[in-house]
PLY file of the C-alpha trace (Angstrom):
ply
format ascii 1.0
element vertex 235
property float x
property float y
property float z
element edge 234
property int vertex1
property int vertex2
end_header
0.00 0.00 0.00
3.08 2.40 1.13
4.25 2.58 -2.62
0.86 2.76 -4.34
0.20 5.73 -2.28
3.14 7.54 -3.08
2.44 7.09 -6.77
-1.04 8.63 -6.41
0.40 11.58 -4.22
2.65 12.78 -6.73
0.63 13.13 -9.74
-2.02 14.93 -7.52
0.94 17.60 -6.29
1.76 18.23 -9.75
-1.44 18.64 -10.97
-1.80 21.00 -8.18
1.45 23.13 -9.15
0.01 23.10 -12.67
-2.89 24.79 -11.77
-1.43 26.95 -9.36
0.66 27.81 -12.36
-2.00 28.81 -15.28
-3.98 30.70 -12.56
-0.89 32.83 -12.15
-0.45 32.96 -15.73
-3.53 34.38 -16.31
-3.27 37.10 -13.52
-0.38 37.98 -15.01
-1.82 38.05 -18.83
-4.77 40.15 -17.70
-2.70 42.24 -15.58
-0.65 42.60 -18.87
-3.57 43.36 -20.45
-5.49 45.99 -17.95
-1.75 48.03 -18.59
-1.87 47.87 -22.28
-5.29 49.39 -22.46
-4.46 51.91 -20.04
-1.37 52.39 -21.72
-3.13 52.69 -25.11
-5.84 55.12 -23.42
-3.20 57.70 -22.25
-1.69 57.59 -25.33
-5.03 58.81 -27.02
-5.94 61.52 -24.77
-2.04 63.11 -25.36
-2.39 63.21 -28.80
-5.69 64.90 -28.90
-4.59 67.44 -26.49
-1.79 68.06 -28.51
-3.37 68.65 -31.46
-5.87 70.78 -29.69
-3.30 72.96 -28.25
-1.73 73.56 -31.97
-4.59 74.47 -32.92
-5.07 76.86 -30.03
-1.23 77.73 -30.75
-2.16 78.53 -34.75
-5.05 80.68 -33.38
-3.09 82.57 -30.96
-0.61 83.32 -34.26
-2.70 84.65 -36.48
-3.85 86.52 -33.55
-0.81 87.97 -32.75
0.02 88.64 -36.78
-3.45 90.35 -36.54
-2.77 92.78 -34.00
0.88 93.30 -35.38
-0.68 94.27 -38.37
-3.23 96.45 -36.45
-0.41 98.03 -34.69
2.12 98.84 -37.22
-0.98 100.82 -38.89
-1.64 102.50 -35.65
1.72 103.65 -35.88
1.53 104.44 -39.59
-1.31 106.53 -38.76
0.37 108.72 -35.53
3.03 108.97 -37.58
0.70 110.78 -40.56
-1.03 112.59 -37.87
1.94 113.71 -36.15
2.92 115.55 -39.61
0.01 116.33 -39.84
-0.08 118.31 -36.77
3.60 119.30 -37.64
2.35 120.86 -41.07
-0.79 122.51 -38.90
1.46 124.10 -36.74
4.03 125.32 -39.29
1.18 126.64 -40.84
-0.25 128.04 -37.77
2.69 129.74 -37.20
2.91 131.67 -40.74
-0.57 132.83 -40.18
0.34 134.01 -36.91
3.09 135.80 -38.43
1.62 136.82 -41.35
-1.08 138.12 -39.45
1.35 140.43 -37.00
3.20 142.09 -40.34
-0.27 142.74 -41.26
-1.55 144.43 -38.20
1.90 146.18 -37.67
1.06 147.56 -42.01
-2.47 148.16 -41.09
-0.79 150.38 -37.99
1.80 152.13 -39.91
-1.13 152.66 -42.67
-3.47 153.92 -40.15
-0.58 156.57 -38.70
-0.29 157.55 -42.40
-3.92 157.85 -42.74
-3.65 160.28 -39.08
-0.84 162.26 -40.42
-2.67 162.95 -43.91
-5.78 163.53 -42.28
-3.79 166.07 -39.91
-1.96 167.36 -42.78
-5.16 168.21 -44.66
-7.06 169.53 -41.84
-3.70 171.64 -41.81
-3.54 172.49 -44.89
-7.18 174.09 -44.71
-6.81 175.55 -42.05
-3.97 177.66 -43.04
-5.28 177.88 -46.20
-8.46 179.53 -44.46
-6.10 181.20 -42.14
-4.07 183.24 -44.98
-7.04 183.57 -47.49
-8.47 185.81 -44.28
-5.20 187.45 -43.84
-4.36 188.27 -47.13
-8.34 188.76 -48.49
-7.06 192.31 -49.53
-4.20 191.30 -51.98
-6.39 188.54 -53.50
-9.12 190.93 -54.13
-6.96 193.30 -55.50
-5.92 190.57 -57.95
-2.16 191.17 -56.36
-1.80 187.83 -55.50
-3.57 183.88 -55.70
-3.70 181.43 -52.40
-3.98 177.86 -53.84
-3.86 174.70 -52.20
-3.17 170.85 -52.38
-3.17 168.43 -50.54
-0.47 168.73 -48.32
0.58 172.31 -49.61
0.06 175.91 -50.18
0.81 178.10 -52.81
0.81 181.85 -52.81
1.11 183.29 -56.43
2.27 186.99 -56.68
1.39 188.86 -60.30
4.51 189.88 -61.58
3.53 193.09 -63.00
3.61 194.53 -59.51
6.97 192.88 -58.27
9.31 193.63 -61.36
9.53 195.29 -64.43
10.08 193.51 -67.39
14.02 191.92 -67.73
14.38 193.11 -63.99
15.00 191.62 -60.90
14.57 194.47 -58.40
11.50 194.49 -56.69
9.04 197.22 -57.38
7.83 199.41 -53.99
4.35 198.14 -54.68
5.98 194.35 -54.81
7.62 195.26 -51.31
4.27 196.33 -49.64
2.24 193.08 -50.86
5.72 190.85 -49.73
5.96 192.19 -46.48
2.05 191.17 -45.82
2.77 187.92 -47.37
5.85 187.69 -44.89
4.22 188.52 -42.36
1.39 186.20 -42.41
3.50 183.03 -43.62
5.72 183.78 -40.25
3.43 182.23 -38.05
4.29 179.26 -39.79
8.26 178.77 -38.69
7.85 175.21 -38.47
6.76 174.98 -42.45
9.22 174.48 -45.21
8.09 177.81 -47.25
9.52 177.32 -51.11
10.20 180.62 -53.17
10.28 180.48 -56.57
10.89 182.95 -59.19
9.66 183.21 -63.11
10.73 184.86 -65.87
8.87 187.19 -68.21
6.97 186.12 -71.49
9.49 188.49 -73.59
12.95 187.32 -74.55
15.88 189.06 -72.29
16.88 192.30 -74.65
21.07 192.28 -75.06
21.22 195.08 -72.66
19.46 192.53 -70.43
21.50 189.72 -71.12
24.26 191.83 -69.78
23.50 191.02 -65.94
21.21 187.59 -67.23
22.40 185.62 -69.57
19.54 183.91 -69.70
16.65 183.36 -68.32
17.74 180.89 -65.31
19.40 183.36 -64.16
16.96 186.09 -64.20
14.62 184.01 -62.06
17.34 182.72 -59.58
18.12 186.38 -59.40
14.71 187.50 -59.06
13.75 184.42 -56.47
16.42 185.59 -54.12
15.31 189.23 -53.92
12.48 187.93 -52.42
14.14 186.19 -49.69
16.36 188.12 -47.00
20.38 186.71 -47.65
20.57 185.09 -44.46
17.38 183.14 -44.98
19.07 181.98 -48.80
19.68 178.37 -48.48
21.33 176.78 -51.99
20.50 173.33 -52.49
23.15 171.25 -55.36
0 1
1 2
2 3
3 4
4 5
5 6
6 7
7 8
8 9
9 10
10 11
11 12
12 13
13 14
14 15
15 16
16 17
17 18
18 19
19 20
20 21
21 22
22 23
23 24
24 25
25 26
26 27
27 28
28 29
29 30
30 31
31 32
32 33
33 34
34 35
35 36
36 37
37 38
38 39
39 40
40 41
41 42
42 43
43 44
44 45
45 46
46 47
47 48
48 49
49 50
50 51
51 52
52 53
53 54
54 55
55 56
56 57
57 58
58 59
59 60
60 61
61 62
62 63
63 64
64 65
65 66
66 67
67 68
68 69
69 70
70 71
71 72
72 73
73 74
74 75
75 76
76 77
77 78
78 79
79 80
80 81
81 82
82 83
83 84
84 85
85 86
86 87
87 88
88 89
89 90
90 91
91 92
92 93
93 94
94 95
95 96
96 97
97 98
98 99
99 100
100 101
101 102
102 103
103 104
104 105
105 106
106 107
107 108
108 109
109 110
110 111
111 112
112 113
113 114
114 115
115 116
116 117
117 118
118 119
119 120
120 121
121 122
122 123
123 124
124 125
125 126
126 127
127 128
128 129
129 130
130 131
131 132
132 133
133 134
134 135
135 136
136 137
137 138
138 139
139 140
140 141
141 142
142 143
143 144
144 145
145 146
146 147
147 148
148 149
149 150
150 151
151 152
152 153
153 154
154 155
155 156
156 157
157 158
158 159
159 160
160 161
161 162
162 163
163 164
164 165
165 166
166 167
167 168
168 169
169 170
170 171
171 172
172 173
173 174
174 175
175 176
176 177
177 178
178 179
179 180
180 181
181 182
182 183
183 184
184 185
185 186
186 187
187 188
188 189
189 190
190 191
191 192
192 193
193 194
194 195
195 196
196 197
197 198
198 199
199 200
200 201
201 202
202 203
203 204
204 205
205 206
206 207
207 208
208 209
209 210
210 211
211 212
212 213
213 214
214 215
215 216
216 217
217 218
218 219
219 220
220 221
221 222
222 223
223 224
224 225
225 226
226 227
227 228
228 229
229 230
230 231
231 232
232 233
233 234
């Protein structure tokens, strides 16, 4: 019986180890398995996140070109605007200065407006002023008060200042020049202009004697008229 037994013992021990063996197997092939799925899974889920953020990276690029784009035509555009403004002010600036010369012509044309108005309102004044003074003489035909526009003229007749080819002054030619001296002296401050003429008849050869011609008869004739010390000759 002892060796019988041991013969059925040992095949049951092995039979045993086998099983123990393919149970083990098989917790290790589905252990092997459970990995490579969760292996494979994470593998999936990388990939799509990957390609999900390229595509968020390719969005954020054309993004960024975008506003690149948007910002070197900001700067375009300050830059036009600054020159703009540059050219604004430049021109501001003439205007400003163009407008000062004008105001500083439309002064000095305004104070030349004052002074002519002033010199007219002189002018008839004196005029007035002599006319009234001299009334007399111009009656009498002895003499003419004209004026201009910034001027007076007092014309004396010849016939009673000098005979004809002469330049000495007649006594009725003193009387009317000492009135007319006397009223133009109240005007010291005036440039007074004497001016002599010659006759309508040639010089005779007696004449041309003292005058050769007739310049010099009405230099000669012009500074009768005038004391010597009030003679000023002009070249």
């Amino acid at each position: 019986m002892g060796p019988w037994r041991a013969v059925l013992v040992a095949p049951l021990s092995r039979a045993r180890a086998t099983q123990t063996e393919e149970e083990t197997m098989k917790r290790a092939l589905t252990a092997a398995g459970l990995i490579l799925v969760a292996t494979g899974l994470s593998g999936c889920v990388t990939a799509a996140k990957y390609h999900e953020l390229e595509s968020e990276r390719d969005i954020l690029h054309t993004e960024q070109d975008r506003l690149t784009q948007d910002i070197a035509k900001l700067q375009d555009d300050v830059a036009g605007l600054r020159a703009e403004a540059d050219a604004l002010t430049a021109k501001r600036d003439s205007l400003r200065s163009e407008g000062d010369s004008l105001r500083l012509e439309r002064d000095t044309f305004e104070g030349q407006r004052d002074a002519l108005k002033k010199s007219h309102a002189d002018a008839v004044s004196h005029y007035d002023a002599l006319v009234a003074q001299l009334s007399q003489e111009v009656k009498q035909g002895h003499l003419q008060i004209k004026r201009y526009k910034n001027m007076l003229s007092v014309d004396v007749a010849d016939k009673i200042f000098f005979a004809s080819g002469s330049a000495e002054i007649k006594e009725s030619g003193k009387e009317v020049l000492k009135k007319v001296g006397k009223a133009l002296a109240q005007y010291s401050d005036k440039v007074i202009r004497v001016v002599g003429h010659t006759d309508n008849l040639p010089l005779t050869k007696a004449h041309q004697k003292l005058f050769p011609t007739n310049w010099e008869l009405s230099v000669a004739r012009a500074s009768r008229a005038v004391p010597p010390g009030r003679v000023q000759h002009r070249s």
